[in-house]
C-alpha positions in Angstrom: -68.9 -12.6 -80.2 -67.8 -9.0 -80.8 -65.2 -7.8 -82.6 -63.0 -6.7 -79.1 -63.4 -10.6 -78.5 -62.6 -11.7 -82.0 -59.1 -9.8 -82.3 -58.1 -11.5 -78.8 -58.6 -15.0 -80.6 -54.6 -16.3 -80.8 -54.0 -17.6 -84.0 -51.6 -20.6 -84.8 -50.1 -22.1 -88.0 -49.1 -25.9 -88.5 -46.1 -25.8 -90.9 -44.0 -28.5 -92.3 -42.9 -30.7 -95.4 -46.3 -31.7 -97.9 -47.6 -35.2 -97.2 -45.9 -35.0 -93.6 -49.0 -35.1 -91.7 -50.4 -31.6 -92.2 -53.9 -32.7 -92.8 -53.8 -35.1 -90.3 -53.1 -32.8 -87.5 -55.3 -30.1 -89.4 -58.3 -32.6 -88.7 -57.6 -33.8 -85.4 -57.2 -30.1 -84.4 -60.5 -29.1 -86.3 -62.8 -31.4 -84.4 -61.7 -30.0 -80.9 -64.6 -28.6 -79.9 -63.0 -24.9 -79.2 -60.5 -24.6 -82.3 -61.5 -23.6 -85.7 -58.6 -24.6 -88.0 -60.2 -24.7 -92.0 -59.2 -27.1 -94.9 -55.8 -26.3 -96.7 -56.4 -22.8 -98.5 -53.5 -19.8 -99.0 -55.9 -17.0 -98.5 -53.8 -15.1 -96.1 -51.1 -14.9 -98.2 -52.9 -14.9 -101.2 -54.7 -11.4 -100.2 -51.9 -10.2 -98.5 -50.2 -7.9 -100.5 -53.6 -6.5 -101.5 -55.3 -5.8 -98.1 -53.0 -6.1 -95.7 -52.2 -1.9 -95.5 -55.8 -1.3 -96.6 -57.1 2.1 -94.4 -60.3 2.2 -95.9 -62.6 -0.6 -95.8 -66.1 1.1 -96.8 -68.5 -1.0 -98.8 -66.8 -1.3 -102.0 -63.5 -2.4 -100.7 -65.7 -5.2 -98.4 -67.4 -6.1 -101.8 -64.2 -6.6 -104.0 -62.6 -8.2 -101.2 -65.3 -11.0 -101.4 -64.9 -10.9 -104.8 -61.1 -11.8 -104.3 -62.1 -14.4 -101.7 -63.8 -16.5 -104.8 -60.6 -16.5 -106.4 -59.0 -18.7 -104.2 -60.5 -22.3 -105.5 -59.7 -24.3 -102.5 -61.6 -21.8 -100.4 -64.5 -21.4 -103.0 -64.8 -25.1 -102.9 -64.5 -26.4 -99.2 -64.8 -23.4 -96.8 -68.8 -23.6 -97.2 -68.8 -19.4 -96.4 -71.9 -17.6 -96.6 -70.8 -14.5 -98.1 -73.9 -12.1 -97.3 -73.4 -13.1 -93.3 -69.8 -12.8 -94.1 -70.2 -9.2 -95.0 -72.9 -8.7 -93.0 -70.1 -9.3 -90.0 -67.7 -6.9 -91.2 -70.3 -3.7 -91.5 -71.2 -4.6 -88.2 -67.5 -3.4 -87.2 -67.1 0.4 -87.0 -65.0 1.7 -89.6 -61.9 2.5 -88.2 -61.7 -0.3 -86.6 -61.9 -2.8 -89.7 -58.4 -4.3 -90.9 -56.9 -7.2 -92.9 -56.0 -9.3 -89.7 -59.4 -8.7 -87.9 -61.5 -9.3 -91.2 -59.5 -12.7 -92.0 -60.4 -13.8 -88.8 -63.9 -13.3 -89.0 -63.7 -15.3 -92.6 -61.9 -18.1 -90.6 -65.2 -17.8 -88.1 -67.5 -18.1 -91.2 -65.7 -21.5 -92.8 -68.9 -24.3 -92.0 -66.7 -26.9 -90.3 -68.2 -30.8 -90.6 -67.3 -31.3 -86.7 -69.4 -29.4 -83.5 -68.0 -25.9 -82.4 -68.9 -23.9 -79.9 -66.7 -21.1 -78.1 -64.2 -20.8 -80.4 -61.2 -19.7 -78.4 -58.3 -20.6 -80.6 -58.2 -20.2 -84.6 -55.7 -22.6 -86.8 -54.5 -22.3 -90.5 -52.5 -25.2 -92.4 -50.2 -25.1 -95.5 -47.3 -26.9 -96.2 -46.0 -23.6 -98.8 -46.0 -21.7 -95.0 -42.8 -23.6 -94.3 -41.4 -20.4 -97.3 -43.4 -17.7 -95.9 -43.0 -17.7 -92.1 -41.8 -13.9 -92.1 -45.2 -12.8 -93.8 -46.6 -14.7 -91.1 -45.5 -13.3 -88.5 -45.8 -10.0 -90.1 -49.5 -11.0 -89.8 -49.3 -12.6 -86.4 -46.7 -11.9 -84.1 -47.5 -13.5 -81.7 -48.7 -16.7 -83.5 -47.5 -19.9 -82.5 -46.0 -22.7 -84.6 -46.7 -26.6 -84.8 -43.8 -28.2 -86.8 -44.5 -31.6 -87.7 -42.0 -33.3 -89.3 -42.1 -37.2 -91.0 -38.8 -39.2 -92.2 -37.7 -37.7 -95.6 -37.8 -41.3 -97.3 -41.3 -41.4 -96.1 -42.2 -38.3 -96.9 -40.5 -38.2 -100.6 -42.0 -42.1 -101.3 -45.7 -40.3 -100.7 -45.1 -37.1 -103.1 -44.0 -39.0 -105.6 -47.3 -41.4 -105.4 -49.6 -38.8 -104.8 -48.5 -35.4 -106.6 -47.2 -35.2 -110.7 -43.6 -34.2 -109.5 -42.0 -37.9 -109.4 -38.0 -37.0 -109.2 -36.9 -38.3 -106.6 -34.1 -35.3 -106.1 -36.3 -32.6 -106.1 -38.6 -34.3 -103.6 -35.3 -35.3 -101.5 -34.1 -31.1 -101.7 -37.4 -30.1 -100.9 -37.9 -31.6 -97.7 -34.8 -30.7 -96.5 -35.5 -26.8 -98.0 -39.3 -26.4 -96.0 -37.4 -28.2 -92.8 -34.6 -26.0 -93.1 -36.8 -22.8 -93.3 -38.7 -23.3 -90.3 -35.6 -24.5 -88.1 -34.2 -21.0 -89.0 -37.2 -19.1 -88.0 -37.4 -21.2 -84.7 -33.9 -20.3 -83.8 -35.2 -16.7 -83.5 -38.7 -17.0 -81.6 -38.1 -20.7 -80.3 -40.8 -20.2 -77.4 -43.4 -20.1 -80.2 -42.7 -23.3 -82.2 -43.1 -26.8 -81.4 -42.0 -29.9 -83.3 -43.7 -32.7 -83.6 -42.8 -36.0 -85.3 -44.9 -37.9 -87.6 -44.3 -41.1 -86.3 -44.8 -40.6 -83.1 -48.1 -38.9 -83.5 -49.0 -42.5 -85.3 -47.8 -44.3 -82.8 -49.0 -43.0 -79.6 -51.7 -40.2 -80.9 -53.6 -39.6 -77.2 -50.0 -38.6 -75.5 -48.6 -36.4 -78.2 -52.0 -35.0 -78.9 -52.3 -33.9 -75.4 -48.8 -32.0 -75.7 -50.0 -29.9 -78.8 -53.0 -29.0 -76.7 -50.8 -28.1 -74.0 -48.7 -25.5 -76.3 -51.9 -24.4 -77.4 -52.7 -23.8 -74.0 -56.1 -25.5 -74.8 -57.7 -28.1 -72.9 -57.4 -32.3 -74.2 -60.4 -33.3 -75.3 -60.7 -37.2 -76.4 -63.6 -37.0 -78.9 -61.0 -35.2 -81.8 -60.0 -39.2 -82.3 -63.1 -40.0 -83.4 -62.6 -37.4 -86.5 -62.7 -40.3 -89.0 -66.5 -41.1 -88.2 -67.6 -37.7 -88.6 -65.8 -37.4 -92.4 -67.1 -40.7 -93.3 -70.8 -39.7 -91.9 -70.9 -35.9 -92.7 -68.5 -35.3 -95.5 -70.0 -34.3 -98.9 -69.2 -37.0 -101.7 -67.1 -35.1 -103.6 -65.2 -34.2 -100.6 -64.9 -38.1 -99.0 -63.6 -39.0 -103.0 -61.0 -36.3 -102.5 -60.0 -37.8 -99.4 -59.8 -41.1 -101.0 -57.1 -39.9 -103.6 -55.1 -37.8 -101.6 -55.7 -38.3 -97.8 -57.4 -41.8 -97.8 -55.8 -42.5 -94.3 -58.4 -39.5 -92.5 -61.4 -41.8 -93.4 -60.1 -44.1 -90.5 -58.4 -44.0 -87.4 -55.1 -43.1 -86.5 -52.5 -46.2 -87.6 -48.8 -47.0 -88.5 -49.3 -48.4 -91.6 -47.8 -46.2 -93.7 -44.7 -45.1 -91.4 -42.4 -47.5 -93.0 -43.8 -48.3 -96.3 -40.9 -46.3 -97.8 -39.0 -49.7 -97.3 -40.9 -51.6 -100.1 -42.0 -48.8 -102.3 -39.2 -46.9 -103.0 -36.2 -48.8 -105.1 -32.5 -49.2 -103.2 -31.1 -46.2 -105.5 -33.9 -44.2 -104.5 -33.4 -44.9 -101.3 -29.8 -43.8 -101.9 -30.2 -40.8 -103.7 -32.4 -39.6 -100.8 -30.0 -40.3 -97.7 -27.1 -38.7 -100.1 -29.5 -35.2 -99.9 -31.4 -35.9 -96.7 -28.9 -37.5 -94.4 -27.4 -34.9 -92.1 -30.7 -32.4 -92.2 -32.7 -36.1 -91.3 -30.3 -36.9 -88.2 -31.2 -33.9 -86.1 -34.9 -35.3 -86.2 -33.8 -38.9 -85.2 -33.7 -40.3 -88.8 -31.1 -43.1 -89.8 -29.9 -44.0 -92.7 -29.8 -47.6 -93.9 -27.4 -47.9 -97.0 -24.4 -47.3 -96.5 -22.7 -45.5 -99.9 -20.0 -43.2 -100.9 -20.6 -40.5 -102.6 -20.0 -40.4 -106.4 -20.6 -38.4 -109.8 -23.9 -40.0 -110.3 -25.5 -38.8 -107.3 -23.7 -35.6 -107.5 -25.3 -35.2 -111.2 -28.8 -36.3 -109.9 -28.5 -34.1 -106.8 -28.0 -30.9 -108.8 -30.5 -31.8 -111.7 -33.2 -32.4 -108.9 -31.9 -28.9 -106.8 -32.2 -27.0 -109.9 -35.9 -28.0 -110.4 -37.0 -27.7 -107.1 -35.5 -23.7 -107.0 -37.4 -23.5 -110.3 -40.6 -24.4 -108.2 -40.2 -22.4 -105.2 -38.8 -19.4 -107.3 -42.7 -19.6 -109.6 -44.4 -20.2 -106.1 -42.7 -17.2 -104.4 -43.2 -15.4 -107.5 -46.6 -15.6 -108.0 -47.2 -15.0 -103.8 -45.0 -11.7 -103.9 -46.9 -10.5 -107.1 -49.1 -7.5 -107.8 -52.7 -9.8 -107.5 -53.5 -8.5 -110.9 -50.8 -10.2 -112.0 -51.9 -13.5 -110.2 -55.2 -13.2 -112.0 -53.0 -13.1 -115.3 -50.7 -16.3 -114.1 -53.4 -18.1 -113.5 -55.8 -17.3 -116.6 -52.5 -18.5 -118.5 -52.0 -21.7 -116.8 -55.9 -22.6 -117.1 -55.0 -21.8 -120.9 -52.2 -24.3 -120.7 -54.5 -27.0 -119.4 -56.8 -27.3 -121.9 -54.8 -26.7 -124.8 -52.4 -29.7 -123.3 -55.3 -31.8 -121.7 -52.9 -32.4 -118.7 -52.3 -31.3 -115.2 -49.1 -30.5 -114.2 -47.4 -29.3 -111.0 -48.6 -26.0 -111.0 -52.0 -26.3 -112.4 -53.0 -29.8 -110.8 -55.0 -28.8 -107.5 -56.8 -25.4 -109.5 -57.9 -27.7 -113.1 -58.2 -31.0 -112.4 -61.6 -32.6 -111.1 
């Protein structure tokens, strides 16, 4: 494939709330046989401000942007690139033709995928931070095209809380509705280009909803990306499959409902409460009910601004740190690895980069 072919490759972003099915779809969507969609990594934006209005990409410039590459742990640790074809592939491109946007999508080429490609015709990215950031998308990719999926907040909040460090329930509750708010704004302006999908009705009937993502993708339904689980089990590194078994234990076997209402059992009746108090008129438009009925009173009023508070405190440090000079990233994160070991703990911030 040449590089004329490689910039006519759409590209397409799945966006929505953490722990709403991201990786899910990310993995059914990767083992289509004619998508290339890598494991969760922020490269794009992550090099962004760096490389995206760099004119001059002669052989130093290719060499310190592979150097940046390895600064990104999630790529250095699951994209599998081989680094000297990877440049190799770029100084094969003539000069004036070489660019952020064509360059990241011969990295995305280059991640070693655990499923069968062949004639790539479509290329995939997934983070749940994009939700924030769909403007420097676009700024990317125009003409990209968006896959919204979208779980029920109590759901959603009950499996942040047992997965990631962040356990307030408020926070959680304001986050979802912030990320889901986001991309409901941006799809207002270019609503040809999203598409919304729910959760539980992926779960539930995966072969029909599957074959209406393909259909936006304007890629043909193949049946073989349900068998995605049998290929992790078989292929996937140990490391890796022990990852998955802490964070995404359903992907190790098929598509089921078990988890879709779980939120009944695990989270307690105030919880519950607090969450339709913050989630219950953003969680209607998606077909969401709530199930206790209470007035509102100071002490979810209190608990609702506590919990806002902290979650503006996390997206203002992620958007800081995504908007910053990258020598200053290097800096923020030398200081949080600093902060690990001297405290011996992982924290929201430092969790995915520090802890084994």
């Amino acid at each position: 494939m040449d590089y004329t072919q490689i910039n006519n490759i759409p590209m397409f972003f799945i966006v929505g709330r953490a722990r709403s099915g991201t990786t899910l779809l990310q993995t059914l969507l990767d083992a289509h046989p004619s998508i290339v969609i890598p494991s969760e990594s922020c490269i794009l934006l992550h090099l962004k401000n760096k490389y995206f209005t760099c004119a001059n990409w002669d052989n130093k410039a290719i060499d310190t942007f592979i150097e940046d590459l390895l600064t990104e742990k999630k790529l250095r640790q699951s994209w599998k690139v081989d680094y000297r074809k990877l440049k190799n592939e770029i100084l094969e491109i003539p000069l004036l033709q070489r660019n952020y946007i064509l360059i990241c999508k011969i990295l995305y080429l280059n991640y070693l995928s655990i499923f069968n490609q062949q004639n790539i015709s479509l290329i995939g990215d997934k983070n749940p931070i994009y939700g924030a950031f769909i403007s420097d998308m676009l700024e990317l990719f125009p003409q990209a095209k968006f896959i919204h999926i979208v779980r029920d907040y109590r759901a959603n909040i009950c499996s942040n809380r047992d997965v990631f460090s962040l356990k307030n329930i408020a926070s959680l509750a304001h986050a979802w509705t912030y990320h889901n708010r986001k991309i409901e704004i941006a799809k207002t302006k270019i609503p040809h280009q999203f598409y919304t999908l729910k959760y539980e009705e992926l779960a539930l009937d995966p072969k029909t909803e599957m074959k209406k993502v393909f259909d936006f993708l304007n890629v043909g339904y193949n049946d073989s990306v349900f068998d995605f689980y049998k290929e992790l089990n078989e292929k996937a590194e140990p490391k890796a499959r022990n990852r998955f078994k802490k964070v995404h234990g359903n992907l190790l076997n098929p598509i089921n409902v078990n988890r879709v209402e779980v939120w009944k059992d695990a989270l307690a009746e105030q919880d519950i409460a607090l969450s339709e108090f913050i989630c219950e008129l953003d969680g209607r438009k998606y077909g969401y009910q709530s199930t206790i009925v209470k007035k509102a009173n100071l002490h979810l009023y209190l608990k609702s601004t506590y919990g806002y508070m902290l979650h503006i405190l996390i997206i203002l440090v992620i958007k800081l740190f995504y908007y910053s000079p990258f020598f200053l990233k290097k800096l923020y994160a030398w200081i949080a690895r600093i902060i690990y070991q001297w405290r011996k703990k992982a924290n929201y911030f430092n969790q995915t980069d520090y802890t084994k």
